[in-house]
C-alpha positions as CSV (number, residue, x, y, z in Angstrom):
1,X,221.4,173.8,185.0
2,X,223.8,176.3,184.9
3,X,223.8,178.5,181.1
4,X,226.0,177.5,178.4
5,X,227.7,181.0,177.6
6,X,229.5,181.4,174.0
7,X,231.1,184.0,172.4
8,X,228.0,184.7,170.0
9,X,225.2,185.3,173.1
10,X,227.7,186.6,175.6
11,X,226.5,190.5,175.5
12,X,222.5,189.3,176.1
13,X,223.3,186.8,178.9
14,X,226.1,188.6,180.7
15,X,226.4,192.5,179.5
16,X,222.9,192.4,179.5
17,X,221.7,190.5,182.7
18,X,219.8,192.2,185.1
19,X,220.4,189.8,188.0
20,X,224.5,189.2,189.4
21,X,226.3,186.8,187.0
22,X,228.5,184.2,188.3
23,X,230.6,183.1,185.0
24,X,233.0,179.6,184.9
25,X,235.6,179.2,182.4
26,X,236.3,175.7,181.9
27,X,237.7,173.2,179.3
28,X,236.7,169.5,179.2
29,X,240.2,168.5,179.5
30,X,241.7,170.5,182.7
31,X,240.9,168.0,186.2
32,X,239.9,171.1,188.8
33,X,237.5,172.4,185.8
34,X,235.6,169.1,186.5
35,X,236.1,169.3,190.1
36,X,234.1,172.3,190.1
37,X,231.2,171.6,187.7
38,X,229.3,169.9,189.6
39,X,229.7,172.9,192.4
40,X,228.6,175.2,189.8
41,X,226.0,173.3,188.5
42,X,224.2,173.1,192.2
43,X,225.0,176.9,193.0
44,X,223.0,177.2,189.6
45,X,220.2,175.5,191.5
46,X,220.5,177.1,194.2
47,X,220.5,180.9,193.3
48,X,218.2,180.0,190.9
49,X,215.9,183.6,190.3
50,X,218.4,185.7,192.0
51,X,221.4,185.3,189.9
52,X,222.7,183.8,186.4
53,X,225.0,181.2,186.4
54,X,226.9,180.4,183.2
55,X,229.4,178.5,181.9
56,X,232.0,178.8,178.9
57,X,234.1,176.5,177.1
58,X,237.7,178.0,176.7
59,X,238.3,176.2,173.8
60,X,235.2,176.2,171.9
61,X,234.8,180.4,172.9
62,X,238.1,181.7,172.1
63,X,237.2,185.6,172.4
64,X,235.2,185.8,175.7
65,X,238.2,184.1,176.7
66,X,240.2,186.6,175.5
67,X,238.8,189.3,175.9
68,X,239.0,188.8,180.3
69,X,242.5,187.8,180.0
70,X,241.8,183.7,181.0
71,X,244.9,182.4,181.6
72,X,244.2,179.4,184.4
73,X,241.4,177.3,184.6
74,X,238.9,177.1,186.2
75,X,238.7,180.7,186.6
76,X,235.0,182.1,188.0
77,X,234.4,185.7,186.8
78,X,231.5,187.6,188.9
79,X,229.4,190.3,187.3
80,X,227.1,192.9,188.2
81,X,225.5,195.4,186.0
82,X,227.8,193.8,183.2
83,X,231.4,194.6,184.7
84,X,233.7,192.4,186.8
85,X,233.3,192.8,190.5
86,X,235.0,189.8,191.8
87,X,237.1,186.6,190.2
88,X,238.1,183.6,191.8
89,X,240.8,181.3,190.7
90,X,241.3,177.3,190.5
91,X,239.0,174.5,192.4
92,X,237.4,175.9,195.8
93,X,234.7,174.8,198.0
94,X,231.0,175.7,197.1
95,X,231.3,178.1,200.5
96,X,233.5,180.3,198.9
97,X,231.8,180.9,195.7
98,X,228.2,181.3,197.0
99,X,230.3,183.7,199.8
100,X,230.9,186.0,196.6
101,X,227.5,185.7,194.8
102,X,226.1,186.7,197.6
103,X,227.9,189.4,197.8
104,X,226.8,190.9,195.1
105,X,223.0,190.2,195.5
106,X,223.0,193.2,198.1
């Protein structure tokens, strides 16, 4: 089950993480957000051991929001080593995303 990120354990889970970070920024009332849940939730299956995969609420984490300039949701963030490497935006097939998370677990 893919991490429920918030503003108050953002730095340990993401800043922190050891392993790539795939991070979806969603809010319960946007339609492609829950298009792509359920793709998020099986890539947190899937790459689970090689890679974190987190979730965060727009509206109920204002700052992480904030802070990465979310403007559109669903917007997918991708870190290594705590920085940005790679951001999709709006609803996309499961392909694409796992096509950038493994990117960045070599």
């Amino acid at each position: 089950m893919a991490l429920e990120i918030t503003d108050a354990n953002f730095e340990e889970m993401v800043t922190n993480a050891t392993q790539p970070v795939l991070l979806d920024f969603w809010a319960e009332w946007c339609g492609p957000c829950r298009m792509v849940g359920p793709v998020v939730e099986e890539l947190s299956k899937d790459y689970s051991g090689k890679a974190v995969v987190g979730k965060v609420n727009v509206d109920v984490n204002p700052d992480i929001s904030m802070k990465f300039g979310i403007r559109n949701i669903p917007t997918i963030l991708f870190f290594k080593d705590g920085k940005v490497v790679d951001k999709q935006v709006g609803a996309v097939p499961k392909s694409v995303l796992a096509g950038k998370l493994d990117a960045q677990l070599k």
